[in-house]
N, CA, C and O atoms as a printed pandas DataFrame, in Angstrom:
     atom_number atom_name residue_name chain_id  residue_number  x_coord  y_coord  z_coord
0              1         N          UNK        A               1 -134.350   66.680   48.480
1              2        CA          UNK        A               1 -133.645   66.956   47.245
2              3         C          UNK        A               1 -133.968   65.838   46.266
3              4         O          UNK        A               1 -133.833   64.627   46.437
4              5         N          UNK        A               2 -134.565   66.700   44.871
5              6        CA          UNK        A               2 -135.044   65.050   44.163
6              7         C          UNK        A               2 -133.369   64.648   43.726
7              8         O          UNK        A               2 -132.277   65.149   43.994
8              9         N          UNK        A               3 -133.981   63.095   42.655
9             10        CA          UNK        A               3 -132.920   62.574   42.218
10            11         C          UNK        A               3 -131.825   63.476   41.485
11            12         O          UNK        A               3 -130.649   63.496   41.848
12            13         N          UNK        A               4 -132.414   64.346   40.233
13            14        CA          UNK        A               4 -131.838   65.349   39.926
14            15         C          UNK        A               4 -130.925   65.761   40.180
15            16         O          UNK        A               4 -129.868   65.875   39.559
16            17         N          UNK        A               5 -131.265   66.068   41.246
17            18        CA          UNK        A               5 -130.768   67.677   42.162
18            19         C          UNK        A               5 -128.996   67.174   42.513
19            20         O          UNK        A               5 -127.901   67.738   42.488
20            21         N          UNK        A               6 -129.541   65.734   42.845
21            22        CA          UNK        A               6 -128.475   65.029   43.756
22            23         C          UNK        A               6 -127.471   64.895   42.899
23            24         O          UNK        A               6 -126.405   65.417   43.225
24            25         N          UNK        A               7 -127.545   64.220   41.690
25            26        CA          UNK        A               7 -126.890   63.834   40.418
26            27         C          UNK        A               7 -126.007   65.031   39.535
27            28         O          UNK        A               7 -125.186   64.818   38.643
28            29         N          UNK        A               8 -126.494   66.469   40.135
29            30        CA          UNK        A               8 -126.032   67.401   39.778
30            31         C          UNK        A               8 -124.879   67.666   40.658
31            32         O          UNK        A               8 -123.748   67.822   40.197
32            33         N          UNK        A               9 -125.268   67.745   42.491
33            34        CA          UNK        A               9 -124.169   68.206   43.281
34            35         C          UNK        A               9 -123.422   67.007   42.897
35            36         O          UNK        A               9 -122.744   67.412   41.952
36            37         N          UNK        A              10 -123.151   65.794   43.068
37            38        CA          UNK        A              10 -122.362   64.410   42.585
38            39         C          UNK        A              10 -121.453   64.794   41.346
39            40         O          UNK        A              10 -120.400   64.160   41.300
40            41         N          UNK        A              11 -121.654   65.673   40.380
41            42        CA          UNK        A              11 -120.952   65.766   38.672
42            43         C          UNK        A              11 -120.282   67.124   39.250
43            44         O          UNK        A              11 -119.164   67.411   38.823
44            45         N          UNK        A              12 -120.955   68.049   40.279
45            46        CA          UNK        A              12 -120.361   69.259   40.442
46            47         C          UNK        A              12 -119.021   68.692   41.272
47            48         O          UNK        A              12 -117.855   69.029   41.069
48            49         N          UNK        A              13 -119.494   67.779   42.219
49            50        CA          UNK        A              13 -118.401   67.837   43.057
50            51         C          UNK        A              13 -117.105   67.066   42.475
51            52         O          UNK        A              13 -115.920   67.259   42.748
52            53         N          UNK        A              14 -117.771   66.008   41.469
53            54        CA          UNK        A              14 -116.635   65.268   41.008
54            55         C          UNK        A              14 -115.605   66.109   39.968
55            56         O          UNK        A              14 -114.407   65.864   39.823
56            57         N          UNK        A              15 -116.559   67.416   39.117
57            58        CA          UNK        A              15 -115.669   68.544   38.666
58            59         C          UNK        A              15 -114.848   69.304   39.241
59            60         O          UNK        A              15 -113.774   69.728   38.815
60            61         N          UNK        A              16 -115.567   69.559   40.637
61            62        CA          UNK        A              16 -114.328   70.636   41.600
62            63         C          UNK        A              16 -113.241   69.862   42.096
63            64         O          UNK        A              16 -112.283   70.479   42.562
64            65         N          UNK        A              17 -113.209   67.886   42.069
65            66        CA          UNK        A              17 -112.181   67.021   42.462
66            67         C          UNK        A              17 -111.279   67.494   41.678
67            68         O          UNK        A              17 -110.204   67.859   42.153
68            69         N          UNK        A              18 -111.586   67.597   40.085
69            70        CA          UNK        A              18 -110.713   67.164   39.015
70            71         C          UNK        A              18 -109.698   68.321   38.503
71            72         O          UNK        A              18 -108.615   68.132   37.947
72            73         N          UNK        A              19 -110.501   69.972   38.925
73            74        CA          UNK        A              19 -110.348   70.505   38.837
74            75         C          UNK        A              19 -108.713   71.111   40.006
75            76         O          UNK        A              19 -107.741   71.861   39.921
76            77         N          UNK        A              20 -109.312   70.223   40.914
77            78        CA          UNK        A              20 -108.375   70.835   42.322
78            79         C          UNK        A              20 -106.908   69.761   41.814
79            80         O          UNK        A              20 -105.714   69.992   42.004
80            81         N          UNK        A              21 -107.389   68.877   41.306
81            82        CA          UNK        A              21 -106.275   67.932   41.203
82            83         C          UNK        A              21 -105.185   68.087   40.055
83            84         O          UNK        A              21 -104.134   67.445   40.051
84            85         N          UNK        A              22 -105.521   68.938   39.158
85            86        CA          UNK        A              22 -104.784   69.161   38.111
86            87         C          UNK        A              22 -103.432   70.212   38.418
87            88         O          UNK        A              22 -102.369   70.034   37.824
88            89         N          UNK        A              23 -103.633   71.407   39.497
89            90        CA          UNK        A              23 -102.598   72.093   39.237
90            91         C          UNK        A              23 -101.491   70.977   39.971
91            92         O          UNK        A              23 -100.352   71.102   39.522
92            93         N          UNK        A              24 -101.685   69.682   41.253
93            94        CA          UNK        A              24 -100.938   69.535   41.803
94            95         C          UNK        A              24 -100.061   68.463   40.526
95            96         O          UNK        A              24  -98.832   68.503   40.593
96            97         N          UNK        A              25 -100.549   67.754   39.662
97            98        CA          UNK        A              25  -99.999   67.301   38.527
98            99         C          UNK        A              25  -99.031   68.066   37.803
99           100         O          UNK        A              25  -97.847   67.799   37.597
100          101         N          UNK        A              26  -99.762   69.137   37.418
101          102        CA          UNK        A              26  -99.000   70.100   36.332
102          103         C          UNK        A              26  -97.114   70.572   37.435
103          104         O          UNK        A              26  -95.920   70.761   37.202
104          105         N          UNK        A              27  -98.132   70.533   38.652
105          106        CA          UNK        A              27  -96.994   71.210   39.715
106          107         C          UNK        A              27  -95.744   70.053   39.358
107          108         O          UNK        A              27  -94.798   70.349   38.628
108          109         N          UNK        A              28  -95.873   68.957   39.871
109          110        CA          UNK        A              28  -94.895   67.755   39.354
110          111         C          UNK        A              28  -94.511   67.676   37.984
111          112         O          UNK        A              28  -93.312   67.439   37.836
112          113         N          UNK        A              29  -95.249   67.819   36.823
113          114        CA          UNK        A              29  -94.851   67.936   35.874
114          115         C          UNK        A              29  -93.658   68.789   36.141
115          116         O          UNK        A              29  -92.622   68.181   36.414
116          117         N          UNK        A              30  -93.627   69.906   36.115
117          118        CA          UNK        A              30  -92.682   70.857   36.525
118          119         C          UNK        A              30  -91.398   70.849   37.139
119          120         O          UNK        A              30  -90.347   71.444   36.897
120          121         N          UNK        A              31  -91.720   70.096   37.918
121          122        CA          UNK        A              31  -90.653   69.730   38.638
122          123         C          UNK        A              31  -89.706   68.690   37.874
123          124         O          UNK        A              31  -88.480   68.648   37.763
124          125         N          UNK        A              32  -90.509   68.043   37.491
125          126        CA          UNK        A              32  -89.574   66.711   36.449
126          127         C          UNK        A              32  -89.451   67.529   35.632
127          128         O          UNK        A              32  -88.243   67.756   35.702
128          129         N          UNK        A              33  -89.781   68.065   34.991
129          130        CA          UNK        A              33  -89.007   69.009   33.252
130          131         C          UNK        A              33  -87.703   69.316   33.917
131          132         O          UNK        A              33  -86.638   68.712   33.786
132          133         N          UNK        A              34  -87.967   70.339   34.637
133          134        CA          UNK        A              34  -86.338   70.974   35.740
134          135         C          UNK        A              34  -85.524   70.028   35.922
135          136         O          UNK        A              34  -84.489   70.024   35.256
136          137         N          UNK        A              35  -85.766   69.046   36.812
137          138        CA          UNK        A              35  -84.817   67.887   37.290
138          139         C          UNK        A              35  -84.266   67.663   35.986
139          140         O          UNK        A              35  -83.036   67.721   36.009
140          141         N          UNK        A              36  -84.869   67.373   34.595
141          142        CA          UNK        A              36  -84.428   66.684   33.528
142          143         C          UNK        A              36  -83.603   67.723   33.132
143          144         O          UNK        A              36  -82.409   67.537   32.900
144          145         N          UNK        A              37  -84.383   69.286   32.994
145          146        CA          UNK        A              37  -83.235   70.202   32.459
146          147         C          UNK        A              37  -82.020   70.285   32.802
147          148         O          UNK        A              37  -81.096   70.485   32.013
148          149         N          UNK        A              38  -81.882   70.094   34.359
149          150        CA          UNK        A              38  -80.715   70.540   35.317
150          151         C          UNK        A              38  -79.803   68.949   34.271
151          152         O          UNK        A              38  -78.709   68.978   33.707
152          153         N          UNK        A              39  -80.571   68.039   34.348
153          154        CA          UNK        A              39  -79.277   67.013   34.739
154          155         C          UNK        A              39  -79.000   66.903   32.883
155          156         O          UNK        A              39  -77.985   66.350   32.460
156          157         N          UNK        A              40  -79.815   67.373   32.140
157          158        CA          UNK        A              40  -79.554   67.801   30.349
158          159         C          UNK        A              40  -78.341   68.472   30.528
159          160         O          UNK        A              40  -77.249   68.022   30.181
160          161         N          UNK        A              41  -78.569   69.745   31.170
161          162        CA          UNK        A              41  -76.722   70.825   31.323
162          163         C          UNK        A              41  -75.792   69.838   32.003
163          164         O          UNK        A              41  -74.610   69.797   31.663
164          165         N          UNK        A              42  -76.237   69.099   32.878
165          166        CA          UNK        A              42  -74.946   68.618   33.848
166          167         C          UNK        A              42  -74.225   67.516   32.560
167          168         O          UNK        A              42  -73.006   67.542   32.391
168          169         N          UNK        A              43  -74.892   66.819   31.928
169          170        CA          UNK        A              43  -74.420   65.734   30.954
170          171         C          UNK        A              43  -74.038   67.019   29.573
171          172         O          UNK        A              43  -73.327   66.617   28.651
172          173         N          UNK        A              44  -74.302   67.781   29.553
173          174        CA          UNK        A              44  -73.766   69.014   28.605
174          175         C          UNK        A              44  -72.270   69.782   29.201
175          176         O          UNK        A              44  -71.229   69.979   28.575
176          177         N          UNK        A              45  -72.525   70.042   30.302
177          178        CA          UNK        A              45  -71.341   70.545   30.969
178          179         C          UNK        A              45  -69.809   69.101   30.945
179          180         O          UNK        A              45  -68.601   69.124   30.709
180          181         N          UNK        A              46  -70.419   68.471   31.179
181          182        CA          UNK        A              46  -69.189   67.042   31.050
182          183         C          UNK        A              46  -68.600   66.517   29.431
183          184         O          UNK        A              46  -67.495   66.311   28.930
184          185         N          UNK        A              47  -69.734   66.460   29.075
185          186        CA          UNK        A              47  -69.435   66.541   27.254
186          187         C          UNK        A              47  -68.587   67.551   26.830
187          188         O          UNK        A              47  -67.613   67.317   26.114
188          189         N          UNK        A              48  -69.013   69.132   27.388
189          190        CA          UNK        A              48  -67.953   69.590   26.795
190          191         C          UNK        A              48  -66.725   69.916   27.582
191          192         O          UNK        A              48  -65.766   70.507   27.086
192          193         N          UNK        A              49  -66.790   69.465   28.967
193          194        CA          UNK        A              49  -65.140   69.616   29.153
194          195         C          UNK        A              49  -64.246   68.264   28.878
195          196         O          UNK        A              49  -63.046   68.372   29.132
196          197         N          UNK        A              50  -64.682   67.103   28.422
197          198        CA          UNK        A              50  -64.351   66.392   27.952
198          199         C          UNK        A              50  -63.620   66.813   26.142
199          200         O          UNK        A              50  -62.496   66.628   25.674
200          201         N          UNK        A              51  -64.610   67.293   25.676
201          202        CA          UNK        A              51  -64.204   67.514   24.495
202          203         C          UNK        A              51  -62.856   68.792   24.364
203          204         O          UNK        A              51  -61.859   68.911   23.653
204          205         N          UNK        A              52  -63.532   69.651   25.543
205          206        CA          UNK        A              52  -61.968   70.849   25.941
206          207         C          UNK        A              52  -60.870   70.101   25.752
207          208         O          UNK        A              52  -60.011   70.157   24.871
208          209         N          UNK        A              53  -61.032   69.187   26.949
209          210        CA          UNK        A              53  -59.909   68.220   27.321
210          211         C          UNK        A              53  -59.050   67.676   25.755
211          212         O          UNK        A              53  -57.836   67.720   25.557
212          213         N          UNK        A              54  -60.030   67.222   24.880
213          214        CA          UNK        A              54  -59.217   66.706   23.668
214          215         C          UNK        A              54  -58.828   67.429   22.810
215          216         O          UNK        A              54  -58.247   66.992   21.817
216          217         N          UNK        A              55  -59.121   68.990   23.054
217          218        CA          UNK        A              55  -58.842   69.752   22.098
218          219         C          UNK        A              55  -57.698   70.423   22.768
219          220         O          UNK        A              55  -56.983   71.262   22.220
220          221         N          UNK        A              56  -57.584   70.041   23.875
221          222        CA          UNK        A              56  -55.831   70.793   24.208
222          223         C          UNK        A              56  -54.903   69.596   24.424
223          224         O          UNK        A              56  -53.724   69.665   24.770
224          225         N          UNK        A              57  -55.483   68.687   24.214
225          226        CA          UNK        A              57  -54.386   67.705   23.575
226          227         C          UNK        A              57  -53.911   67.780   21.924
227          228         O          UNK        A              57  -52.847   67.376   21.455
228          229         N          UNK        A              58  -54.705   68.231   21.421
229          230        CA          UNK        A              58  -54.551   68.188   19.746
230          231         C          UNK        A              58  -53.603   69.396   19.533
231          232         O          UNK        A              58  -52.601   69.340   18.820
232          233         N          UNK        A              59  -54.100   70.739   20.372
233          234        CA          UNK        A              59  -53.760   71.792   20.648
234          235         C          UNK        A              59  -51.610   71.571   21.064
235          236         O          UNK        A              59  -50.606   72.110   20.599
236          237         N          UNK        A              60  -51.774   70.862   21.778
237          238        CA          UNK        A              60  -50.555   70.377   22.095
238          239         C          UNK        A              60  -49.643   69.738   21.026
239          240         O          UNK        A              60  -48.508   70.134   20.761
240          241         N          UNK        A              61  -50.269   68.719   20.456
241          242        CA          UNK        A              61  -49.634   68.295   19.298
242          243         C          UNK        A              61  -49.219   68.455   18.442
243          244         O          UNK        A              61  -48.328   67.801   17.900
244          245         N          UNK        A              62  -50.102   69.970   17.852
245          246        CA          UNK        A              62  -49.646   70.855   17.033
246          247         C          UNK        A              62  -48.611   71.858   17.058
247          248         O          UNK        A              62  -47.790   72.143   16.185
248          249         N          UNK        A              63  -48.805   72.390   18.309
249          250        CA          UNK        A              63  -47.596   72.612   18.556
250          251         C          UNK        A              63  -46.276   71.920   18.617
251          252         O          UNK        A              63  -45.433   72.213   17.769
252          253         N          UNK        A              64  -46.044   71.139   19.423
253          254        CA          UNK        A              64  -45.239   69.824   19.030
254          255         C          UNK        A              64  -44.759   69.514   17.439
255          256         O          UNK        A              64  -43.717   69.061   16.964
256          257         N          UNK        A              65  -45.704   69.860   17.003
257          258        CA          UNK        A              65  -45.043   69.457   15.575
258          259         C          UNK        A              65  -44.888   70.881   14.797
259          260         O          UNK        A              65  -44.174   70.825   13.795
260          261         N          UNK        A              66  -45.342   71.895   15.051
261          262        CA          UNK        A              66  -44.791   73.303   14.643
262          263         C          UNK        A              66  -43.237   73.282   14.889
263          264         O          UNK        A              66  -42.403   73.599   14.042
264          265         N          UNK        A              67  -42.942   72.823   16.295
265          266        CA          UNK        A              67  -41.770   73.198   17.024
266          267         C          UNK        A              67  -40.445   72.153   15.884
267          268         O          UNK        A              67  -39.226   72.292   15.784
268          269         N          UNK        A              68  -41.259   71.316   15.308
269          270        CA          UNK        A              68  -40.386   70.360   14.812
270          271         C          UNK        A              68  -39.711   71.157   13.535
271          272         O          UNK        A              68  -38.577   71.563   13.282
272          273         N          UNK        A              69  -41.140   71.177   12.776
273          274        CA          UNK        A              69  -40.961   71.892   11.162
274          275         C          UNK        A              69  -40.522   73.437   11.022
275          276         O          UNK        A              69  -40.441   73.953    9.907
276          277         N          UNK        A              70  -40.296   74.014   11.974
277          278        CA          UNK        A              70  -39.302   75.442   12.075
278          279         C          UNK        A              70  -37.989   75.034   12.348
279          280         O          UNK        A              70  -37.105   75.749   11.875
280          281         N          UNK        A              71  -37.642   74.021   13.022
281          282        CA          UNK        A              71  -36.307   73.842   13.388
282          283         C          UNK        A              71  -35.306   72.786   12.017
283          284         O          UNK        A              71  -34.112   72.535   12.181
């Protein structure tokens, strides 16, 4: 096999490396977006029952003070 020849299978093979190696990247990529999405809702889900939380306190107060200004 001349020099050529060789220099060709060498660029082919280092293409079919690069090639094989990308979906397992993209695969992890993937996985981290998710992980990040999941734990985006979980810090979304706490924010807003936190904020529930202060709005049935306010919710309360108002009442509280309805109960005052009718009587």
């Amino acid at each position: 096999m001349s020099n050529l020849a060789g220099d060709d299978v060498k660029h082919a093979q280092l293409a079919a490396s690069k090639l094989l190696s990308l979906p397992i990247v993209n695969a992890a990529d993937g996985v981290t977006n998710i992980v990040s999405t999941v734990s985006n809702q979980m810090d979304l889900a706490t924010s807003m029952g936190s904020l529930l939380g202060k709005v049935e306190i306010l919710v309360k107060i108002g009442d509280e003070v309805a109960k005052v200004c009718l009587c």
